[in-house]
C-alpha positions as CSV (number, residue, x, y, z in Angstrom):
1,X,58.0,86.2,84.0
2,X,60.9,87.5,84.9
3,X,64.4,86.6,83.7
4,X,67.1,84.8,85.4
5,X,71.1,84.5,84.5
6,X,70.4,80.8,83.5
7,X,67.6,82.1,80.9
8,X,70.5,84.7,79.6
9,X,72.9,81.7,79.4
10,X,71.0,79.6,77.3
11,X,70.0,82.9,75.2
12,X,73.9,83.5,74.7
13,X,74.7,80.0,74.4
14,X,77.5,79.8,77.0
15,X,77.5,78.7,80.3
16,X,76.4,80.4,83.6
17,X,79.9,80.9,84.8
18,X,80.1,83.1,82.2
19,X,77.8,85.3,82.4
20,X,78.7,85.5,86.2
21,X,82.7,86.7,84.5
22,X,80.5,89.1,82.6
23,X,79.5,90.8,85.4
24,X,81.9,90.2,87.8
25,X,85.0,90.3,85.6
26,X,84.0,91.6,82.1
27,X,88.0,92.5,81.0
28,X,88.6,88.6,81.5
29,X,86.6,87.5,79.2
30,X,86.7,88.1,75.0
31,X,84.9,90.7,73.6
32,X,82.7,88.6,70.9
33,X,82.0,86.2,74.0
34,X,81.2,89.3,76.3
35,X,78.9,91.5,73.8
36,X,77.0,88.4,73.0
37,X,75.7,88.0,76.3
38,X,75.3,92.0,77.0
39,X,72.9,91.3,74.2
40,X,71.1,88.5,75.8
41,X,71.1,90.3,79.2
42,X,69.5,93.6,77.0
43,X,66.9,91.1,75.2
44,X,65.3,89.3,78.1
45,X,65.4,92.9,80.2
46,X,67.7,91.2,82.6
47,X,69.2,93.3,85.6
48,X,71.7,91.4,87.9
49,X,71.6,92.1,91.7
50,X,74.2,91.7,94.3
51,X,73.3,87.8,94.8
52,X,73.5,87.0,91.0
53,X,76.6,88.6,90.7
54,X,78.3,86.7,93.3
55,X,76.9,83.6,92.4
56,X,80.0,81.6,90.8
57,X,82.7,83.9,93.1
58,X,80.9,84.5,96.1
59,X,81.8,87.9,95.8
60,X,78.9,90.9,96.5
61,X,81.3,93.5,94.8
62,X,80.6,95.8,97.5
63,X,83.6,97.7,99.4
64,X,83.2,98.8,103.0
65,X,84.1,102.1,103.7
66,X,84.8,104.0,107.1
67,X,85.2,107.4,107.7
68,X,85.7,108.8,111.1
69,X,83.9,112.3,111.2
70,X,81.6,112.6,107.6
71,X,81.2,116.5,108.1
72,X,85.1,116.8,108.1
73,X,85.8,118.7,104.3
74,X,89.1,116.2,104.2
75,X,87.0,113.2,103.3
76,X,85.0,114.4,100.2
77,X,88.0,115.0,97.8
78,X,89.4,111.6,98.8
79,X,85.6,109.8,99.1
80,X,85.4,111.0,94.9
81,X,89.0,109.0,94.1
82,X,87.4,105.8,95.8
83,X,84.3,106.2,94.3
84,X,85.9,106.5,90.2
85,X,88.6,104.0,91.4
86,X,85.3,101.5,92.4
87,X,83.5,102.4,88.8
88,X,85.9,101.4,86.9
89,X,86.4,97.5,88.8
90,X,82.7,97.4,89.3
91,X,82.6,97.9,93.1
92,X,80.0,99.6,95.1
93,X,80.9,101.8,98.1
94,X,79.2,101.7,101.7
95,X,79.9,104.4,103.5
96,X,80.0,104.0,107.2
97,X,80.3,107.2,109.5
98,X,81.9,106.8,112.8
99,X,81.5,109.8,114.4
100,X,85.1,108.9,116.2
101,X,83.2,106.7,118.0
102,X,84.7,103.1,119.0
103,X,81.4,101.6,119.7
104,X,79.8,103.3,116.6
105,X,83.1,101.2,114.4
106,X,82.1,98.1,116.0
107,X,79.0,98.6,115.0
108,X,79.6,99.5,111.5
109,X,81.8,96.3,111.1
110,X,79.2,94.1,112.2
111,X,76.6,95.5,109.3
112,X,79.6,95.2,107.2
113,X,80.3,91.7,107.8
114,X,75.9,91.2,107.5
115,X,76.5,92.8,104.2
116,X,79.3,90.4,103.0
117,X,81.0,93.1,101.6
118,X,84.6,91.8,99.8
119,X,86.7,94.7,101.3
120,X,87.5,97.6,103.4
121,X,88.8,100.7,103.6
122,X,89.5,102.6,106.5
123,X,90.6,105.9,106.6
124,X,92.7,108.3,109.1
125,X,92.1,107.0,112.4
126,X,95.4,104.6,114.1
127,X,94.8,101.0,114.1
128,X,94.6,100.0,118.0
129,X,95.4,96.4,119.3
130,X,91.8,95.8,119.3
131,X,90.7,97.3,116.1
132,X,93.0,94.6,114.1
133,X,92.1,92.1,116.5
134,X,88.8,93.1,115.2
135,X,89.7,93.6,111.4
136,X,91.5,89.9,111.6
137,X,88.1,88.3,112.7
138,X,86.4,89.8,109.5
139,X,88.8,87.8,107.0
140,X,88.5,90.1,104.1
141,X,91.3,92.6,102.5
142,X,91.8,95.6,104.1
143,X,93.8,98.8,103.0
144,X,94.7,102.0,105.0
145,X,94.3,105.2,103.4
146,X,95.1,108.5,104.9
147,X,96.5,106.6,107.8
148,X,99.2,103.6,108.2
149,X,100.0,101.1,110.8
150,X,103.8,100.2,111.4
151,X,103.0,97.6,113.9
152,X,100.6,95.8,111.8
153,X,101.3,94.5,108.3
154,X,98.2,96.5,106.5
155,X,98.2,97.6,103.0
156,X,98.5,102.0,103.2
157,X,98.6,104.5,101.1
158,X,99.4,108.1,102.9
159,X,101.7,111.2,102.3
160,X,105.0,111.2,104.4
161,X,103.6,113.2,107.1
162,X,107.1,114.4,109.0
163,X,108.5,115.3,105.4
164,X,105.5,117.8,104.6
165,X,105.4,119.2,108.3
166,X,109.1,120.0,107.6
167,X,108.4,121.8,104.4
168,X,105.8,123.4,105.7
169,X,108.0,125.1,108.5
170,X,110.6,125.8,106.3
171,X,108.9,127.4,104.1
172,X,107.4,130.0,106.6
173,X,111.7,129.9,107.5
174,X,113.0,131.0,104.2
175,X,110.4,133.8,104.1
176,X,112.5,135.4,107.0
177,X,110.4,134.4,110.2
178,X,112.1,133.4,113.2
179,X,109.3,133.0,116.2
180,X,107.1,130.3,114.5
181,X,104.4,128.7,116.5
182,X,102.5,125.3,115.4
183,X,98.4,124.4,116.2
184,X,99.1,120.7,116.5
185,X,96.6,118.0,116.5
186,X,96.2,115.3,119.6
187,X,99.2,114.6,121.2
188,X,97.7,110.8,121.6
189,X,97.3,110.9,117.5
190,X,100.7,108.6,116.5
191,X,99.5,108.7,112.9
192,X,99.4,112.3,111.9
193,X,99.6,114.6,114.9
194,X,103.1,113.6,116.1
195,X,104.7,113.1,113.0
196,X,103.9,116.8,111.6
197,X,105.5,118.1,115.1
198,X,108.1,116.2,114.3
199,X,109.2,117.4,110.7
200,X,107.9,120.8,112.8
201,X,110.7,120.8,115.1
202,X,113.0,119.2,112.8
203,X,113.0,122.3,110.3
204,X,113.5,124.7,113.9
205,X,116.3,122.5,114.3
206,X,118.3,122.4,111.2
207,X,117.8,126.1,110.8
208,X,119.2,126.6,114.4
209,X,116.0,128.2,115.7
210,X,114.3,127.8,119.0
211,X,112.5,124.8,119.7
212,X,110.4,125.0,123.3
213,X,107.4,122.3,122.8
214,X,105.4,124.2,125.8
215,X,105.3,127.2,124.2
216,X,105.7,127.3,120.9
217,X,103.1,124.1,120.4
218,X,99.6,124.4,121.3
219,X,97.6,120.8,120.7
220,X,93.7,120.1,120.2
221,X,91.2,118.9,117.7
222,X,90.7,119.0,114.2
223,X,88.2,121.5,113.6
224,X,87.8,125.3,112.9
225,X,86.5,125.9,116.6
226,X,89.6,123.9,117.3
227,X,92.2,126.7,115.5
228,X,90.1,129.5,116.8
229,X,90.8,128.4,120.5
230,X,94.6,126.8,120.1
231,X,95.3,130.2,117.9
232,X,94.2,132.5,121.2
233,X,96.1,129.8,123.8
234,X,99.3,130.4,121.3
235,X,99.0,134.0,121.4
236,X,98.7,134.3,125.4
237,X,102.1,132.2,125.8
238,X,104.0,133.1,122.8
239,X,102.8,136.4,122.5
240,X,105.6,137.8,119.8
241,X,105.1,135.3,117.4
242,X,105.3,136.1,113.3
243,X,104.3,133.0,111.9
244,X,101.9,129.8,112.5
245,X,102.3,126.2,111.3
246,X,98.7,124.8,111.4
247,X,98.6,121.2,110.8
248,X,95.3,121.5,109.0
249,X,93.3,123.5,106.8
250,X,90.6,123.8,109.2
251,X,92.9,125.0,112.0
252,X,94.0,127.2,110.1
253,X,90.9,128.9,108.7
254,X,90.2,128.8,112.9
255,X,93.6,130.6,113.3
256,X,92.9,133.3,110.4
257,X,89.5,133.9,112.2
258,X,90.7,134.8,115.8
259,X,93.4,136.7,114.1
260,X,91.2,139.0,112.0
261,X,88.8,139.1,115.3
262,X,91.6,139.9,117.5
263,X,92.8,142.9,115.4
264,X,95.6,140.6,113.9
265,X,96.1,141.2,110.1
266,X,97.3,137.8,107.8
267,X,100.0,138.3,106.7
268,X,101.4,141.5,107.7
269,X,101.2,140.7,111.2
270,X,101.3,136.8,111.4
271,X,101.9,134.6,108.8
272,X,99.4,131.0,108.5
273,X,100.1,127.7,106.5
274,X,97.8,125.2,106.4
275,X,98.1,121.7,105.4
276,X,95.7,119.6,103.5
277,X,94.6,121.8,100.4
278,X,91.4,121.6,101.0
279,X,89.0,123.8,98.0
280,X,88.3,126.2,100.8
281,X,91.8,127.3,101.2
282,X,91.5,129.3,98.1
283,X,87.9,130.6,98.8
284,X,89.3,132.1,102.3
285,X,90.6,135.8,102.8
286,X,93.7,136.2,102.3
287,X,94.1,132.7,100.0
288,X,95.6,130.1,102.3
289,X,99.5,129.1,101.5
290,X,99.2,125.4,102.4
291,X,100.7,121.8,102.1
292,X,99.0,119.9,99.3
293,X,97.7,116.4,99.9
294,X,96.8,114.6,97.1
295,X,93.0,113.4,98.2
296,X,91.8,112.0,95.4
297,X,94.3,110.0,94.6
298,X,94.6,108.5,97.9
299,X,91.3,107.3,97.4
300,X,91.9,105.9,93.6
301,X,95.2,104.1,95.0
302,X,93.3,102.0,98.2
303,X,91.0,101.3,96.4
304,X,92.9,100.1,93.3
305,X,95.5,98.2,96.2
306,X,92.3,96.7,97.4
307,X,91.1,95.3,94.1
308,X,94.2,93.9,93.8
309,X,94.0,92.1,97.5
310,X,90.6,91.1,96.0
311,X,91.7,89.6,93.1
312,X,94.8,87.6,95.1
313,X,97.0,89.7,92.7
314,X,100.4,91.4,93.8
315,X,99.8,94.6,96.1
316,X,103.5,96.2,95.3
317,X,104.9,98.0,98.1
318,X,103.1,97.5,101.6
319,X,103.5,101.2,102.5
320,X,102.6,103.7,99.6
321,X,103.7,107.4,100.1
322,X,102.6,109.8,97.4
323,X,103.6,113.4,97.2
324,X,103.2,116.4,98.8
325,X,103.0,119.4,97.7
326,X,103.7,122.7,98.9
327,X,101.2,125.2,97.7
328,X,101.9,129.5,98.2
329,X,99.0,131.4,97.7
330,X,98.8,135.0,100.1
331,X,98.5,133.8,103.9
332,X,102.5,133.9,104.4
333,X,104.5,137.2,103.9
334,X,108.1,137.9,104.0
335,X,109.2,138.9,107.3
């Protein structure tokens, strides 16, 4: 017959809540206490599932997790932080992929709520009106990562976006280039996209350099194909550029590509920076210079913000910005 947590209670001689602070909560409770009924649990061959688990805190110690675009290389490095940050408190992780699909996030949030997970994580996209309307309506914590809202009072955790942009420009500045172009994300994107032009133009600007949105600045997607394209568009209406400011990895990669194709050589013709540091921007020819972003420990911090929400313990700081880095490898020469 097979055990239940009232059969490892009485085994352990202690009471059911117990054994549910075992599982649930095992640094609350003393050690004799807690290896006494890891004993019990071992004897009767006792293996708690989600239900048991939540029985005394109605808690499933599952953590939601949405990612816009799964095939995107940003999301692994920063998917490994949540995952060690959700070992160590005893979480699982459901992964939900939205394909940047608003109808696909509903979706997900509705199996979510099915799934009584105890919180959420969502990464990268801007919270809309209607996606906190949504997120209200769930009544669980929720933290930001890789993203931020400034209208809405959400727990974050994100590098300062404009700061890196302008490091990243000044960067390619000090190393003597003057006609420095920028593949820029969605011009819709409030999050990311228009903050990195900003710090973008901000560096033209302190170092008294031109700063002409139309043709300096050419705006699309996120992916290489994205890069590839923007990179040729750049070319055609800034044609006597020496530098390129790509505001991701996988631009820039794109970028390098239709360079190389296009009888361009990097560096010694145009110079790319990246941002993001993603572990292809080492395995690429030439190496990519590029601005760090600390993935994984995004991920560790929401998720350790979002234990604490759990645990009605204090968040700290609403809006956490960790450091960038800036990262020189071969992609940018002196001009």
């Amino acid at each position: 017959m097979e055990s239940n947590i009232k059969d490892v209670a009485r085994l352990a001689n202690v009471s059911i809540s117990t054994v549910s602070r075992v599982m649930n909560m095992p640094e609350k409770v003393a050690i004799e206490t807690r290896v006494k009924v890891q004993e019990a649990m071992k004897e009767l061959n006792y293996t708690p599932n989600a239900l048991a688990r939540g029985l005394i805190y109605k808690r499933t110690k599952s953590l939601g997790v949405l990612i816009p675009d799964i095939s995107n290389m940003f999301y692994s490095e920063m998917l490994h932080g949540m995952e060690h940050a959700a070992q160590r408190h005893h979480y699982n992780l459901i992964l939900c992929n939205t394909d940047n699909n608003k109808a696909r996030m509903l979706e997900s949030l509705n199996m979510l709520k099915e799934k009584q997970i105890d919180g959420l994580v969502f990464t990268s996209e801007p919270v809309y009106p209607d996606y906190y309307e949504v997120f209200k309506k769930l009544q669980i914590p929720i933290v930001l990562a890789a993203t931020h809202s400034l209208e809405f009072d959400i727990p974050s955790v994100k590098v300062n976006d404009e700061q890196a942009s302008f490091d990243a420009a000044e960067c390619l500045i000090k190393h003597g280039h003057r006609r420095i172009g920028m593949i820029c994300g969605s011009i819709t994107d409030n999050v990311t996209a228009m903050p990195r032009l900003q710090g973008f133009l901000r560096a033209l600007r302190v170092h008294d350099l031109e700063t002409d949105v139309d043709s300096q600045v050419q705006f699309g997607g996120y992916k290489f194909e994205d890069g590839y394209e923007a990179m040729g568009q750049l070319l055609r209406k800034f044609p006597d550029i020496t530098a390129v400011f790509a505001s991701s990895d996988e631009r820039a990669l794109g970028a390098i590509s239709y360079l190389h194709e296009h009888g361009k050589s990097v560096p010694e013709d145009i110079s790319v920076i990246g941002f993001d540091n993603l572990r292809l921007a080492q395995m690429s020819i030439p190496k990519l210079t590029t601005v760090g972003q600390p993935l994984y420990q995004i991920g560790y911090l929401a998720v350790e913000k979002l234990d604490h929400l759990i645990q009605n313990e204090h968040v700290g700081e609403l809006r956490t910005y960790v450091r960038h880095e800036l990262v020189e490898r071969q992609s940018v020469a002196r001009r």
